[in-house]
N, C-alpha and C positions, 0 to 999 in steps of 0.2 A: 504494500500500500504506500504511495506516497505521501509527501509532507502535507498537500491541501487537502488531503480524504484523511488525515487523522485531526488536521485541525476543523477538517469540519467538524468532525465526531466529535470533538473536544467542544466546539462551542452548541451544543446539542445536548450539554450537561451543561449549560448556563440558563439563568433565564434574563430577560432584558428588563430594563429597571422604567423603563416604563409600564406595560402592561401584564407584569408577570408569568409570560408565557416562557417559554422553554426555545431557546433557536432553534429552526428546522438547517437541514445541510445547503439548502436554497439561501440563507438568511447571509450565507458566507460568499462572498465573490472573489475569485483569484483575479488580483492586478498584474503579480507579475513574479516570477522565480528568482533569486538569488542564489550564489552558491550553498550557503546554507541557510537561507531565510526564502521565506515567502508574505509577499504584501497582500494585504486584503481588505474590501470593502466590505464593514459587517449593517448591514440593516435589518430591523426586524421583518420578518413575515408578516405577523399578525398585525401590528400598528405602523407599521412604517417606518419609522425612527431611523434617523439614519445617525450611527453610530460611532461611524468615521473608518479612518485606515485603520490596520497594524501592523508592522513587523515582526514577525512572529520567526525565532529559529527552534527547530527539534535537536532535544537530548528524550533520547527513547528512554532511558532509564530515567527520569523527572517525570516525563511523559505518564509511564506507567504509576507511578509512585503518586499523580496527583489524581488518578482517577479512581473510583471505587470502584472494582472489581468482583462481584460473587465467586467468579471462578475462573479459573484458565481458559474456560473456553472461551469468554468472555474478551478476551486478547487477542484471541486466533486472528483478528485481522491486525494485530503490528507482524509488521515482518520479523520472519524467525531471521533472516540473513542479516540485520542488522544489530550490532550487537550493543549491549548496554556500555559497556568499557571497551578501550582498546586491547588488544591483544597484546600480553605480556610474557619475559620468558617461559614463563610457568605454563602458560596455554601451549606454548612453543614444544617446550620438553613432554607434554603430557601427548599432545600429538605425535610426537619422534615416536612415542613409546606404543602406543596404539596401531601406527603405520607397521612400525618395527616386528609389534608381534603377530603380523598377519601371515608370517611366514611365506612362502614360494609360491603356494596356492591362492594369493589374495583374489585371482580373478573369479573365483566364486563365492566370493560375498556380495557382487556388482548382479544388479538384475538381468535377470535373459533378456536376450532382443529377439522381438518376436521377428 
């Protein structure tokens, strides 16, 4: 999922401070991409209000951490490929060691191609 379908999601746990409604994903508009920011026009659906711009950058792990969540499934749309931290030695050695023990045969852990 990309940055403007998670901040939409994100502002769809707000409500607007005029008419106490909840923002739909419509209430968000993309102005424009930055490298790691995205601008947006938010106005309400229900009342109109127009809200202004925002700059808005993602940290998937804040991300996660400011939304309430029941459950894992719940998440399934952040991307599993991006990761909360960057990658440290310790990721580094623990992969060496997983590759390492896949032995001679590792091509049958890879799925069949039909």
């Amino acid at each position: 999922m990309d940055n403007f379908k998670i901040i939409q999601n994100f502002f769809e746990n707000l409500k607007c401070s005029e008419c106490d409604n909840y923002f739909k994903k419509e209430s968000v508009e993309l102005v424009r991409r930055e490298e790691n920011n995205v601008v947006v026009r938010i106005k309400c659906s229900y009342c109109n209000k127009n809200l202004g711009l925002a700059i808005l950058g993602m940290d998937m792990g804040e991300y996660k951490k400011s939304l309430k969540f029941q459950n894992d499934q719940e998440i399934s749309f952040l991307s599993p490929q991006i990761p909360d931290d960057p990658i440290n030695y310790d990721d580094v050695e623990e992969a060496h060691r997983f590759f390492s023990g896949l032995g001679a045969d590792w091509l049958k852990h890879l799925p069949k191609q039909e």
